[in-house]
Structures are given as structure tokens and as C-alpha cells.
FILUM-25098 format. One record per residue (C-alpha): y, x, z; residue in one letter. Coordinates in steps of 0.02 Angstrom, whole numbers, padded with zeros to 5 digits, always signed. Layout:
! residues N
YXZA;...
END
This chain:
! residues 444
+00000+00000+00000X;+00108+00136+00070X;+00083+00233-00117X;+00133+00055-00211X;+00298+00035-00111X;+00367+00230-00154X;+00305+00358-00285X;+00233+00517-00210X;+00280+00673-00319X;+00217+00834-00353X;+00225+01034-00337X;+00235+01198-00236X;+00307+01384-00238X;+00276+01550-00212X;+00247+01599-00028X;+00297+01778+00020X;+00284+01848+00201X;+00330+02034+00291X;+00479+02052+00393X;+00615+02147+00282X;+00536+02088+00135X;+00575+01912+00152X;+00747+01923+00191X;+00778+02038+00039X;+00674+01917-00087X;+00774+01776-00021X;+00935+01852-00097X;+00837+01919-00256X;+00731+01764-00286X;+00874+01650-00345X;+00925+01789-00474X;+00754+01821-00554X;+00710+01650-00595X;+00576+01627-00474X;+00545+01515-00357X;+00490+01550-00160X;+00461+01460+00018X;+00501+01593+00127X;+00378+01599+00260X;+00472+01566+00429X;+00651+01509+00394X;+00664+01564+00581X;+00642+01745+00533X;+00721+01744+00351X;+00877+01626+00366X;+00919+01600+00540X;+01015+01781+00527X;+01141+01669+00426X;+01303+01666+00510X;+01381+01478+00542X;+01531+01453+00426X;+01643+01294+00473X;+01644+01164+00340X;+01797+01103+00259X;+01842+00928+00256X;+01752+00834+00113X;+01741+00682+00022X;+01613+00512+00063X;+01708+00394-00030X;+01610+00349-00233X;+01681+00483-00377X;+01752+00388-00525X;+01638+00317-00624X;+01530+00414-00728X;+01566+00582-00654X;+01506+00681-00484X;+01593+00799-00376X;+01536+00976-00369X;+01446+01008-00177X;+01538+01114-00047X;+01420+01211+00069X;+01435+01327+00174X;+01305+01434+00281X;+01261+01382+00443X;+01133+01468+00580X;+00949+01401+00601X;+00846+01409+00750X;+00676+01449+00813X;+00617+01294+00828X;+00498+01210+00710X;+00582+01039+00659X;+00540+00894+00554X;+00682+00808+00493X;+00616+00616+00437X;+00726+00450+00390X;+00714+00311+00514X;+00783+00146+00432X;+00835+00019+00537X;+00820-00165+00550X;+00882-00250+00676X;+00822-00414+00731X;+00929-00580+00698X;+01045-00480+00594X;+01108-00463+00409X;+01146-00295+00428X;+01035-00115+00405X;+01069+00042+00435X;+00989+00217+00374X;+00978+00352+00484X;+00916+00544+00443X;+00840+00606+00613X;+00767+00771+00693X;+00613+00794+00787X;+00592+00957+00884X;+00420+01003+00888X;+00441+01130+01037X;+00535+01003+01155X;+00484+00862+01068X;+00661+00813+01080X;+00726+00694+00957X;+00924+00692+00892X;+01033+00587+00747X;+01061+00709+00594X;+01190+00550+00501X;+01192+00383+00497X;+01238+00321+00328X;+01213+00163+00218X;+01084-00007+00229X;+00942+00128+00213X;+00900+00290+00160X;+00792+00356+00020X;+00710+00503-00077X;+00795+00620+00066X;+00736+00799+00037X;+00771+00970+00129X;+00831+01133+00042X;+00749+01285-00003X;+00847+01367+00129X;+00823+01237+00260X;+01014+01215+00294X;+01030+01051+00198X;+00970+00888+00172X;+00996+00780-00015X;+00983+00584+00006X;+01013+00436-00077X;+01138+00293+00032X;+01122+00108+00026X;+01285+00031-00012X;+01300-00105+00090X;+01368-00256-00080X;+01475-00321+00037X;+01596-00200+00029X;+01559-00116-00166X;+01496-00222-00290X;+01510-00062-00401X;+01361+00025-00355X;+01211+00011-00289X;+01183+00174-00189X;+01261+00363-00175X;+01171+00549-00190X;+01260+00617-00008X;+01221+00800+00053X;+01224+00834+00259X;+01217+01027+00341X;+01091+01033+00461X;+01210+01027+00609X;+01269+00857+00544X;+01428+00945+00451X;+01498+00914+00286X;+01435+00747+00244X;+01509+00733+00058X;+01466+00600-00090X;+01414+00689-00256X;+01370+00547-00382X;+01363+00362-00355X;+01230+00280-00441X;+01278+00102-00533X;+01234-00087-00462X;+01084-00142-00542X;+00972+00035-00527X;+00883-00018-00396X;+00875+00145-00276X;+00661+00145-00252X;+00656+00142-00455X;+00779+00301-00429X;+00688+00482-00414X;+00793+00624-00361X;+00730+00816-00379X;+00832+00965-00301X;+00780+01136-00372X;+00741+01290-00275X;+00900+01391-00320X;+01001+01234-00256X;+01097+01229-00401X;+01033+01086-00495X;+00989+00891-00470X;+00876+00792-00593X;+00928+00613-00556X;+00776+00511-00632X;+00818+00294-00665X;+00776+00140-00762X;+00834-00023-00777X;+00655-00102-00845X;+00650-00020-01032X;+00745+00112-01016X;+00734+00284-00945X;+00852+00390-00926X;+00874+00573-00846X;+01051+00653-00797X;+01050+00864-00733X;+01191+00885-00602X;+01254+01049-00599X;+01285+01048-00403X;+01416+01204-00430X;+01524+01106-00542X;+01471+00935-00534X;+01443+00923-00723X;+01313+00780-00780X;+01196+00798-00935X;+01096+00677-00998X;+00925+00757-01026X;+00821+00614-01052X;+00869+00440-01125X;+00727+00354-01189X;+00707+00161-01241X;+00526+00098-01217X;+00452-00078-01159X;+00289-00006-01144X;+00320+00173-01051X;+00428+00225-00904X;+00497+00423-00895X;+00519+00490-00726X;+00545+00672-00669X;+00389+00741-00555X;+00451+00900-00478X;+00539+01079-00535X;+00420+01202-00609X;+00557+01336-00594X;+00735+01344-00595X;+00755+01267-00773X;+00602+01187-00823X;+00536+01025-00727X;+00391+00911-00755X;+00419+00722-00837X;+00273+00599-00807X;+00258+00447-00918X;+00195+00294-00872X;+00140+00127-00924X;+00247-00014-00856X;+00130-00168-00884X;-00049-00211-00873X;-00204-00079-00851X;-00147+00060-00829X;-00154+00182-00978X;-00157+00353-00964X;-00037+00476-00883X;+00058+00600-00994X;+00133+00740-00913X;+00272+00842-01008X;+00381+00994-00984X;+00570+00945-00990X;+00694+01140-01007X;+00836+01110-00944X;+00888+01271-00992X;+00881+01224-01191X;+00928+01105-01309X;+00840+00946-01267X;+00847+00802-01367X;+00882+00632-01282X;+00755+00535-01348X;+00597+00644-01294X;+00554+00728-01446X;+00604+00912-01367X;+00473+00860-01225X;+00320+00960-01220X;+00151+00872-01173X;+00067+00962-01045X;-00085+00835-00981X;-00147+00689-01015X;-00275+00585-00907X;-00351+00456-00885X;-00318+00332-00725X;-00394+00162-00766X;-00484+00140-00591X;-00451+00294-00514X;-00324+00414-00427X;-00251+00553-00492X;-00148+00705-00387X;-00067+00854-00492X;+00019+00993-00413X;+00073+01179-00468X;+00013+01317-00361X;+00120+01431-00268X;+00166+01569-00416X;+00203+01397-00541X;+00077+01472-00649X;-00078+01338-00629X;-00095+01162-00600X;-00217+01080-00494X;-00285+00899-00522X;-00365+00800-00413X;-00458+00670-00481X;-00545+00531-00400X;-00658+00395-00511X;-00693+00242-00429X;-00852+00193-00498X;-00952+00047-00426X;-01038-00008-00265X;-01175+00083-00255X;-01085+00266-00294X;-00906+00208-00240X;-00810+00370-00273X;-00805+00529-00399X;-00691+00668-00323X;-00678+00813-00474X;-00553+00948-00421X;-00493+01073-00559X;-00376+01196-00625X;-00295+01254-00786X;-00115+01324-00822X;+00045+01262-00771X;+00113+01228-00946X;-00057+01139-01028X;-00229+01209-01065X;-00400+01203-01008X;-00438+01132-00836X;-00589+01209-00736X;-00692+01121-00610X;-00669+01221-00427X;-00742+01085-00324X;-00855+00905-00338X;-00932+00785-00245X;-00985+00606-00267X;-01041+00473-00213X;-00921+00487-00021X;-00749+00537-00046X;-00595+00508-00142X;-00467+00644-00131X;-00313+00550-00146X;-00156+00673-00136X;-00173+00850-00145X;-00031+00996-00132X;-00046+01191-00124X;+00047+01208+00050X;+00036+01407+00065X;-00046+01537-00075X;-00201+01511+00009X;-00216+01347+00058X;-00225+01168-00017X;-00206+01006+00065X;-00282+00852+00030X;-00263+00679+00109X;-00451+00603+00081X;-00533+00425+00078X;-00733+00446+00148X;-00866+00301+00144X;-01032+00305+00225X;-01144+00240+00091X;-01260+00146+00218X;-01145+00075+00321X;-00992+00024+00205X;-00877+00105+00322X;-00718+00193+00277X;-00624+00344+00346X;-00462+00430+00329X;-00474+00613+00312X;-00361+00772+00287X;-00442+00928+00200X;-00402+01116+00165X;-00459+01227+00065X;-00432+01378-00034X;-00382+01396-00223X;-00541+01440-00287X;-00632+01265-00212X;-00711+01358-00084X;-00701+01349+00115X;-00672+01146+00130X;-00616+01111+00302X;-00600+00937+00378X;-00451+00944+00479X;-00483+00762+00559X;-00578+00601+00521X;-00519+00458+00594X;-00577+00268+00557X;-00485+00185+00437X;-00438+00007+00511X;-00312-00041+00398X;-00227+00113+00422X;-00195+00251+00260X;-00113+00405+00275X;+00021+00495+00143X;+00107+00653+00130X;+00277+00661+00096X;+00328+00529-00048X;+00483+00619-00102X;+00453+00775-00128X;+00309+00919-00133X;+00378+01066-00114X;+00290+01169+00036X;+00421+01122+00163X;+00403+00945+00131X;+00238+00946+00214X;+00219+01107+00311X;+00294+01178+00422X;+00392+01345+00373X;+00281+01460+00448X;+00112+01380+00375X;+00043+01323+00553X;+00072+01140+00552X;+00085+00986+00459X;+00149+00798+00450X;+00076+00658+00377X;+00140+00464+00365X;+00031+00292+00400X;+00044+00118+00343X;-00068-00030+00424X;-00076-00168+00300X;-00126-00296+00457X;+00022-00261+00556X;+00146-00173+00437X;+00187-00043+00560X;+00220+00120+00478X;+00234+00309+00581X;+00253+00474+00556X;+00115+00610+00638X;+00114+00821+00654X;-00064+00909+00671X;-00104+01069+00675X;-00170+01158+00516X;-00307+01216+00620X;-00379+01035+00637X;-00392+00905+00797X;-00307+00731+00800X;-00134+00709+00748X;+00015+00678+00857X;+00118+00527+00815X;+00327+00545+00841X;+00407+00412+00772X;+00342+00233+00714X;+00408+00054+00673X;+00377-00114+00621X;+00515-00141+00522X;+00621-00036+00411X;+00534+00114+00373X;+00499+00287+00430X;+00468+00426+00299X;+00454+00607+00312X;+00579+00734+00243X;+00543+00901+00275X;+00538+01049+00383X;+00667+01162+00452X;+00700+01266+00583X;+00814+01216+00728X;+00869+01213+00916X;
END
């Protein structure tokens, strides 16, 4: 259910570690094209000096243009943090409001980041862990204009400024944002029923492009993730009926490309009639990884084929299968050795399901079973906005966080585990509204 209210997206980076070598590649990174999760942002960016923010702007840009972002450093902490959106719904009201939070995992001490808007949506945190992208609810009532706006917020709640406003009529969960590594550029991804459209801003300048503009009653365009610091993938989907299958395509940002999709270079396609399917790069951007789960009748419920090829289309190669039991259902390289899957298990005699969460390295080997809990209802997601490695580990590798939705009750929370395994801890939950994990910093 959770999956069918918000998209979940896909990728990861490169993931470097060694003292003086991490704060060096986090100046060098940007400039050769690359992109990298630096391993602790404790250790690598907290040496960043706070500098004060100057006064900035919340109010909408004219229409049709963005503002160019102002930021400025400020110092992390120590303290693994998950920053997560808590929208709120008050009882016997007409009014909403979004709220970014904080949860310190040390002290377990939680704090308001900004309150902004009737909710808050496709939040992400930056490569550096000093920022946090979001989209605001406008509330009608006061701007019939638009229908939400792309804010940025430092981590010490500083500098809340209004980029782009997005127009009434794109509704906000048809709306995919994507920040790149370098923090220079924003793929805004929308469509208003037939057609899609995809506009690069330039975060520097606050120039917009319009990548992608594609009319189609059949297929929907929407950007996946940043392969690098130019290129990105595009997913196409079908809008109506059985699903048919999933293209996936290489949009460069850096070159010409041609509105209407021709200048798009196919990279996948597959198959989902029945099934699930998971991509994600690996940490160097060099491979892709597919997870592919069949569902094929009672009596052998599930076909779980994990594979990899290269990043930019080719041959896939099966690194792990297993049928008739599980269904991997999200998977994401979290560190250069590790990948993460959220799994659905069935006990063929029984009929009963569980939820589990799997690692395992690159090469398919060394599955782990980090917990198995009973279903009940319950189904668990990784981050829905983004995939980068800080979107669902913590920066130093050690930890991760996970979201639920019960379809009995509707209540919805937002759990940390250990990448070591045992039973996750929840932090935050609700029955209405939503809760929805952002990312990972380091703070307090």
C-alpha cells in the first residue's frame, strides 16, 4: 500500500573511508566528476566552520523562473541523526501542517528542523549532510497560483529560502524531485495526466531547462536518480491498465537533449506484469543491480532472481536465486560491500507471511537475515524519495531505517536497526498524516 501511495526511487555512490583521505576526496570529488558518500560526515565535514546565513527569500519567484540557492557552511556533529517529515493532521480541523524533524540516535532526543506548508514531500538530505531539499504544501487558501514550493533548510534550521514554485494543478505526489551529489543541480520531474515534462535547475544560478517534455496518453516519464553529476536515469511507465514493461533510459544533462525523448538512451527494459522489480547502481555508478521478484501461482508463490550488468545497458548476470519463499521487494547498495534488501517470505505449508530485511555482498554471496518479523498487515519500505546511501544508512555504514504501513489500522512509523541484525527500534509513528524518512546526518 505504502509503495502505491509514493514512488520509491533508485541509486547509490562511491563509498571511500581513511582519515585524511576523506576529507581531501571530499574537496576533489565534486571537481572530477565523481560521485561519493563520505563515510562518517562526523569525521569528514564536521571540521566545517559555521558561517551565518544571510537573510533570504520564502515568498513564490515570479512565475516561470527560480531563484539561485544561498548556502553557506555550517558545523556537524557527532551524533548519528535521522532527519524524517512528520505531517500533521490535527483532529476537527481544516488545517495541516508539514514539519521536517530530527531524531538523535545517541540521546534519542527529538527536535523541529522547520515547519512549513499543509505537508511536506520528496524531502531529501545533501551529499554533505548540511542541507535538506523539500517540496511545501501551499495552503489554496492563501495562493491559488501554485500548488506547492521546492524550499531548502541548513541543518541548524537557518536559511529557509523558496527556489521554484511549482504551478496549481501538478499535484505534488505526481512531482519527483532529484538533487545531485555536487549540489549543483535539481531535476524537477511532473505531469499533468499525458504529459511529462522534466526542468534541470541550476541551483548556482537558478536557471531552468527543460530536458524532457514529452506528450503521451499511454506512457508517463519520470526521473529515477543521478548516475553522476550530469547524467540521470528516466523510467517510463505505463499509465493505464496491465502494466507493460519498464524502460529505463539515460537522460545527459550535460548535452544537447532533445525535448521530446529522442536524445534518450534506453538502458533496460523488463518485464513487471505480476511481479516487482528494484534497480539500483552500485557504489562506483558503474553496474546496475535488479532485483526481480515473479509472482507465480499458489503452489510456488514467489521467484526472487537477483542480477547484474552495467550501469549504462548490457548484459545482466544472475548473482543470487531462490524460489518458491521470498520476494525481494526493494533493494539498494548501501556501502561498496553491502546490499540491502527489504524481503516478503512465505512458509509454503502454512500460508504464512513475513517481513524481512537482508544483506549481502555484491557478488550474491553471504545473505544475512537481519530480522524476520510476522507480517500482520504490516510492510516495511526504505526511503521513498530518494536512494542515495544516506537516505537509508547511516553515514558511517552501522545502522539503518526503515518505514511501516498497516493496511488494518493505517498507522504508519518510522524504525532504526542495527546493520548487524536484531529487532528494529521504532521513533516516530502516526495515524494520520504521514511519517517518511529523509536521511541521515550527523548532529548534536
Amino acid at each position: 500500500m505504502l509503495k502505491q501511495l509514493k514512488k520509491s526511487r533508485l541509486f547509490m555512490l562511491l563509498f571511500i573511508s581513511g582519515g585524511c583521505l576523506i576529507a581531501l576526496l571530499a574537496v576533489l570529488v565534486p571537481l572530477m566528476g565523481l560521485r561519493i558518500a563520505p563515510a562518517s560526515a562526523a569525521d569528514s565535514l564536521a571540521t566545517a566552520q559555521t558561517v551565518q546565513m544571510p537573510q533570504t527569500q520564502t515568498s513564490c519567484p515570479a512565475n516561470g523562473t527560480a531563484r539561485a540557492s544561498i548556502m553557506r557552511p555550517v558545523k556537524l556533529g557527532k551524533h548519528p541523526t535521522i532527519v524524517y517529515v512528520y505531517n500533521e493532521i490535527p483532529p476537527n480541523t481544516t488545517i495541516a501542517y508539514g514539519h521536517l524533524k530530527l531524531y538523535d540516535v545517541t540521546t534519542g532526543h527529538k527536535s523541529v528542523l522547520v515547519t512549513s506548508g499543509l505537508s511536506i514531500e520528496h524531502a531529501q538530505v545533501s551529499a554533505d549532510g548540511q542541507w535538506v531539499l523539500f517540496l511545501s504544501q501551499i495552503d489554496p487558501r492563501g495562493d491559488r497560483q501554485h500548488e506547492s514550493m521546492l524550499q531548502l533548510i541548513r541543518m541548524d534550521g537557518q536559511g529557509l529560502q523558496t527556489l521554484y514554485c511549482l504551478p496549481a494543478g501538478i499535484v505534488s505526489r505526481a512531482t519527483n524531485i532529484q538533487w545531485s551529489t555536487d549540489q549543483k543541480s535539481v531535476l524537477i520531474s511532473t505531469d499533468n495526466k499525458s504529459t511529462s515534462t522534466v526542468i534541470l535547475l541550476s541551483l548556482a544560478s537558478g536557471k531552468l531547462t527543460t530536458e524532457l517534455k514529452i506528450t503521451d496518453q499511454n506512457y508517463g516519464y519520470t526521473v529515477v536518480t543521478w548516475l553522476d553529476h550530469t547524467r540521470a536515469y528516466v523510467e517510463r511507465l505505463g499509465r493505464f491498465g496491465p502494466v507493460p514493461p519498464i524502460v529505463l533510459f539515460i537522460l545527459d544533462t550535460a548535452k544537447y537533449s532533445n525535448p521530446n525523448g529522442s536524445s534518450l538512451k534506453k538502458v533496460l527494459e523488463h518485464p513487471v506484469r505480476f511481479s516487482n522489480l528494484s534497480l539500483d547502481s552500485s557504489y562506483d555508478a558503474k553496474q546496475l543491480f535488479i532485483g526481480y521478484c515473479f509472482m507465480v501461482g499458489v503452489n510456488q508463490p514467489f521467484d526472487t532472481t537477483i542480477s547484474v550488468g552495467p550501469a549504462t545497458g548490457g548484459t545482466q548476470k544472475t548473482i543470487y536465486h531462490q524460489a518458491p519463499s521470498v520476494c525481494v521487494q526493494q533493494l539498494r547498495a548501501v556501502t561498496p560491500q553491502t546490499l540491502l534488501m527489504t524481503v516478503a517470505s512465505v512458509n509454503t505449508h502454512t500460508n504464512a507471511y513475513n517481513n524481512q530485511l537482508w544483506k549481502m555482498r555484491p557478488d550474491g554471496s553471504g545473505r544475512t537475515v537481519l530480522f524476520d518479523l510476522p507480517k500482520n498487515s504490516t510492510t516495511y519500505s526504505m526511503n521513498v524519495f530518494t536512494q542515495f546511501p544516506w537516505s537509508n544508512v547511516s553515514r558511517d555504514g552501522s545502522m539503518y531505517t526503515l518505514q511501516t504501513y498497516n493496511q488494518s489500522n493505517t498507522l504508519q512509523t518510522l524504525v532504526f536497526g542495527s546493520m548487524k541484525g536484531g529487532k528494529p527500534i521504532q521513533f516516530a509513528y502516526t495515524y494520520r498524516g504521514s511519517v517518511d524518512i529523509v536521511g541521515w546526518t550527523s548532529w548534536g
